[in-house]
C-alpha positions, 0 to 999 in steps of 0.5 A: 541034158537039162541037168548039164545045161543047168550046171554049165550056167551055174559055172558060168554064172560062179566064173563071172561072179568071181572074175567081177570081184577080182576086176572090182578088187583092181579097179578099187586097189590103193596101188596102179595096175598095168598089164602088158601082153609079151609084144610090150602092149597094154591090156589093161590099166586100173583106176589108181594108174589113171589118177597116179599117170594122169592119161585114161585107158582109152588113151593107154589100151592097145598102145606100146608101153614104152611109147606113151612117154610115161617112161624115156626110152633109156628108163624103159631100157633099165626097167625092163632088166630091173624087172627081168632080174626081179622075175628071175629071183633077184629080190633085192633089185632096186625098182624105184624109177623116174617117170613123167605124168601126162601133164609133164609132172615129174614123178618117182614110182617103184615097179614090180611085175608078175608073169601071167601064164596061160597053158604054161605060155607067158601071157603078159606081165602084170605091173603093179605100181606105187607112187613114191614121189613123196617119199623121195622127195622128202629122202633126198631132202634128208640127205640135202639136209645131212649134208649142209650139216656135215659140211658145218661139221666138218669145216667148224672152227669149234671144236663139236663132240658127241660122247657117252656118259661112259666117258667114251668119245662118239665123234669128234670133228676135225677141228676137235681133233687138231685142239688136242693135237690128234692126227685125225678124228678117227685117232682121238677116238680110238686112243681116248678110252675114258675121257676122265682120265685121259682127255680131263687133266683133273677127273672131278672136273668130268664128274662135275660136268656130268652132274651138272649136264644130267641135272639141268640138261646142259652146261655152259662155259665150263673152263678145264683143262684137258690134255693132249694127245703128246701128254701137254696141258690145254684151258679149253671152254666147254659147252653141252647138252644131254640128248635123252630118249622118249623114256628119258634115257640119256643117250649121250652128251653133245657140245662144243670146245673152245680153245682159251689158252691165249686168254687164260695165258 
């Protein structure tokens, strides 16, 4: 009987030490942990779910996950299928959601959930939550920013290329496109194949051009002649520059082309 007791209080002692790691091991994660009971109820929240929510666990603990505000009802809605589609396998669901602090900061955090099972029953779902806010902030002032520069893209009246070295077109704006008397962008850069013989009237004037844009690392005001698309001829004023990698690689040539037929007539 005394050597049970004793082995019972040595696996007592081993479970408390091992359920104190783990609770340290949440307490101190770089990621917010919650933990609902199956009725949608808090159990548990860590530090970093404090720090990122801004309420305290005695604020949280015992109340509806959906009724702390941390999420609208409609968000609560879709974070429930996103998460009910995660647990039954479908990985690629998107789980980045809008969420609101305690003081009414706007938030962007990515939710995934675990079931915690018990005697084979659904205990509870851990949520481990990761504030993204930055993240997509600065993406979406990306695509603010992609788009203003698309907008002068596609509205210039210049006409903006991109091409290989090769001599093959990469994009054309559609003002480049109507200089050269192409239907469309997508026309010009599938008819050119070689830009020496089919866009330079004359080759060594691509030639030239290379040389000069690989060996100062662009060239301006170079006046060619080029042909159109319906085979007539074209003065036009050509700007670039050479874009290399960290290496030093040239990737391509970038520029603008100014219709000077007016001026040279």
């Amino acid at each position: 009987l005394v050597i049970e007791l004793g082995e019972r209080r040595r696996m007592a002692e081993a479970l408390r030490e091992s359920e104190e790691k783990y609770r340290n091991l949440l307490e101190d994660a770089p990621i917010g942990f919650c933990i609902i009971d199956p009725l949608g109820y808090i159990q548990y929240i860590n530090r970093r779910f404090e720090e990122e929510s801004g309420w305290l666990r005695g604020e949280l603990i015992g109340r509806s996950s959906f009724s702390v505000g941390f999420f609208d009802e409609a968000t609560g809605r879709r974070l429930l299928e996103r998460l009910t589609a995660r647990l039954q396998g479908d990985s690629h669901r998107d789980t980045a959601i809008p969420a609101v602090s305690k003081r009414g900061r706007p938030l962007w955090v990515e939710v995934k959930g675990t079931l915690l099972r018990k005697d084979g029953m659904i205990s509870g779902i851990q949520l481990a939550i990761t504030d993204v806010t930055e993240q997509r902030l600065a993406a979406e002032a990306l695509q603010r920013s992609e788009e203003k520069y698309r907008n002068i893209f596609e509205n210039a009246v210049e006409g903006i290329y991109q091409c290989t070295p090769e001599g093959h077109f990469i994009t054309v704006n559609p003002a480049m496109a109507m200089i050269c008397g192409y239907d469309s962008p997508e026309d010009m850069i599938e008819y050119i194949q070689d830009i020496a013989t089919q866009f330079c009237i004359d080759a060594e004037d691509w030639s030239r051009f290379k040389q000069t844009i690989e060996k100062d690392g662009h060239a301006e005001n170079n006046e060619y002649q080029i042909r159109k698309k319906d085979g007539g001829g074209l003065w036009v004023s050509v700007n670039g520059r050479c874009i290399r990698d960290d290496s030093g690689r040239i990737l391509y040539y970038e520029g603008s082309v100014d219709d000077i037929s007016k001026r040279k007539e």
